[in-house]
C-alpha positions in Angstrom: 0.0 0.0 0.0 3.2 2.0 0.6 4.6 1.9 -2.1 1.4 3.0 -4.3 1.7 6.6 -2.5 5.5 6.3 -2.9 5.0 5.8 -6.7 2.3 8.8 -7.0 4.5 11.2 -5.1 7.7 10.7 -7.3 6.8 13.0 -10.2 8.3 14.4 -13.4 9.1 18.1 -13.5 9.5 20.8 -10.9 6.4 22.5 -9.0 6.4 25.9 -10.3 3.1 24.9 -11.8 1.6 24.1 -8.7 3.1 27.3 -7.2 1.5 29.6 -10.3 -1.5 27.8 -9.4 -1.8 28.6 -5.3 -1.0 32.3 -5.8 -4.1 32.8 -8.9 -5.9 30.9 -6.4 -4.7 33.4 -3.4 -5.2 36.8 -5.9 -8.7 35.5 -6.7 -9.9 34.7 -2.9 -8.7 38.5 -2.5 -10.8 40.3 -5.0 -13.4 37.8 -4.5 -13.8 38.1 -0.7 -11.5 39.9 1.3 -11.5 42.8 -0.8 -15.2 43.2 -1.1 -15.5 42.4 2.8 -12.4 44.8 3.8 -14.7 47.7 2.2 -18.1 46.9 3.7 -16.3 47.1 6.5 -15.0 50.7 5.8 -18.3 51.9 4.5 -19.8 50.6 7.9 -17.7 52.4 10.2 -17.9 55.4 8.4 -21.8 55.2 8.5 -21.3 54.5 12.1 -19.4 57.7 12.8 -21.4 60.1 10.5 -24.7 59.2 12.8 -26.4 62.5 13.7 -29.0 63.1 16.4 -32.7 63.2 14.7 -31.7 60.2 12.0 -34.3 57.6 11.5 -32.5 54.3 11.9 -33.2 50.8 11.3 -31.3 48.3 14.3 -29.9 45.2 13.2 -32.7 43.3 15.3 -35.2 45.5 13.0 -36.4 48.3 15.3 -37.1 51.1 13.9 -36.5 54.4 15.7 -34.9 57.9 16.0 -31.5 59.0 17.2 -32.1 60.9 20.5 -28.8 60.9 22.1 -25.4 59.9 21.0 -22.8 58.4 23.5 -18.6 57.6 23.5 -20.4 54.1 24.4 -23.8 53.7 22.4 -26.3 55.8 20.7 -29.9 55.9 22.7 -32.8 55.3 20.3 -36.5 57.1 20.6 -39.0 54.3 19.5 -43.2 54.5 20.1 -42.2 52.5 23.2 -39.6 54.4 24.9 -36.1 55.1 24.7 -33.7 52.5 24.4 -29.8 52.1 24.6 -28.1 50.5 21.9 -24.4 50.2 20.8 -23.4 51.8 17.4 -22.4 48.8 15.7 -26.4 47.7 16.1 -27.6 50.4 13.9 -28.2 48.8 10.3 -29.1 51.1 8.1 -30.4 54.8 8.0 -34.4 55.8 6.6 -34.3 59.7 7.2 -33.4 60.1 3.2 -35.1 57.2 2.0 -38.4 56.7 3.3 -39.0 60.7 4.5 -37.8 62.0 1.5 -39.3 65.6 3.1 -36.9 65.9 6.0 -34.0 65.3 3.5 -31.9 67.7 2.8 -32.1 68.2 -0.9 -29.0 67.3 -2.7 -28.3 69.4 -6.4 
């Protein structure tokens, strides 16, 4: 049985094609999903730290509320049941420009 895998391992040439083949393999993992991940990431944070007080927001767990105060360690939220703390990476997404187009400022 040895000697079978002994056999298959002795080959003919050098493994510079093998080599070629890992780094494609490594460039495409890059631009295929660290790349793309590496600038969600940036657009997030900079979402995160352009929040204002007065934004409708969406949370990650889907409440849906308004910016009352923003803290170094959270952001507190205004919903129809109160006021709630939450930390900045919760917040999802922002509505004020797209579902209230009327408290938008108006872009030319």
């Amino acid at each position: 049985m040895i000697t079978i895998f002994l056999q298959a391992a002795a080959g003919e040439g050098t493994m510079m094609p093998t080599l070629v083949m890992m780094g494609l393999m490594f460039v495409g993992f890059y631009f295929l999903m660290i790349r793309p991940q590496m600038k969600k990431s940036k657009q997030e944070k900079n979402f995160q730290s352009e929040l204002k007080v007065g934004s409708r927001i969406v949370t990650t767990s889907g409440m849906h509320g308004r910016i009352a105060q923003i803290q170094e360690d959270g952001v507190v939220i205004e919903t129809l049941s109160g006021k709630l703390k939450f930390e900045k990476a919760a917040i999802s997404r922002e509505f004020t420009q797209q579902r209230f187009p009327d408290n938008a400022p108006e872009t030319k």
